[in-house]
C-alpha angles and dihedrals in degrees: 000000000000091000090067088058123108107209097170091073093073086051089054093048113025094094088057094044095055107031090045113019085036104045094056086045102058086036091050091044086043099051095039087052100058097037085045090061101040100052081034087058095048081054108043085052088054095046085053089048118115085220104107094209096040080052105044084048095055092040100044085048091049094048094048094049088051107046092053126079110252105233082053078060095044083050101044093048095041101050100021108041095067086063097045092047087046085055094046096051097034094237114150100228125050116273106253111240112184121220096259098054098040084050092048098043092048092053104045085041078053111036088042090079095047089055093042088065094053090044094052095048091049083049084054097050093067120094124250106231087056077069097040082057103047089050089046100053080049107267114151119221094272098042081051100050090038093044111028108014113039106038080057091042095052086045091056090043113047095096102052088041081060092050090058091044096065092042081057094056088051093047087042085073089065084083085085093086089057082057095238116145109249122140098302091039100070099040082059090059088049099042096052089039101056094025093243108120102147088051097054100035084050091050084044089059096045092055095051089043093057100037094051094037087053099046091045081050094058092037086058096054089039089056080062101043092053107032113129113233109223 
């Protein structure tokens, strides 16, 4: 079976994959990381909130996101926002969204409920009269979160933010059916130009394997190395 491959595609090809088809990936993963945990902590606070609208917001935004698939989301975004924003704004042609901003909006509005859970479980985790004393000694609610609560609750979190993260470079690949040329994309170009689609989809694997083995791997070690003994 080995004897019909053609390995020297991958060498032909393996500086454009990465310096192309990589680097968008990890840009794309980056971006929508940060902007996923910082929208997800906002979350995660209102959810929190005693007050009862800000709450049932956050929670019913949560819950929708969720509950979709996330290409219907990539699709959604991509052909039907240009026509909402057009209707919003009252212009008569569709507002033009390019592929990229559609793709990394989509992914920090949709990863961002999947971080505000973590984040409201590692707010959680904090014990309450962390939060009695820092009101006591005359802390407000957002000197007590930015100074008590959420540098413990990021600690406690890390591991499980990097666990998502790595479900988020898998997911970034998803971007293919918007024919943009991540990873998998460009594997794809390669694949259907030089007829080796099994070569390159197999190399494809291999990558992702590696890449996402080796990064579990360090968020395991990482989990030791900052565990809070209590």
């Amino acid at each position: 079976m080995w004897s019909n491959f053609d390995f020297d595609v991958i060498s032909r090809s393996w500086v454009y994959l990465f310096k192309t088809g990589m680097t968008f990936t990890l840009e794309l993963t980056i971006l929508a990381m940060i902007g996923g945990i910082i929208i997800g902590t906002l979350l995660a606070m209102m959810r929190l909130s005693s007050m009862k609208p800000v709450a049932f917001v956050a929670t019913s935004y949560v819950n929708l996101v969720r509950s979709m698939p996330l290409v219907l989301v990539i699709f959604w975004f991509y052909f039907l926002m240009p026509y909402i924003g057009a209707w919003v704004v009252g212009a008569s042609e569709p507002i033009k969204v390019g592929a990229f901003s559609s793709s990394l909006i989509t992914f920090i509005m949709f990863e961002a409920a999947y971080y505000c859970e973590i984040m409201r479980a590692g707010i959680q985790s904090i014990p309450r009269g962390q939060v009695f004393a820092a009101y006591a000694i005359g802390m407000n609610y957002g000197q007590t979160m930015r100074h008590v609560v959420l540098p413990q609750a990021f600690r406690n979190m890390i591991p499980v933010l990097m666990t998502q993260t790595i479900v988020l470079f898998q997911d970034v690949s998803l971007v293919y059916v918007l024919s943009i040329t991540d990873f998998v994309g460009a594997a794809s170009k390669v694949a259907q130009r030089d007829g080796r689609l099994v070569e390159m989809y197999l190399f494809v694997a291999l990558v992702y394997f590696v890449l996402c083995f080796g990064l579990s791997f360090l968020v395991k070690r990482l989990q030791q190395k900052v565990a809070i003994i209590r």
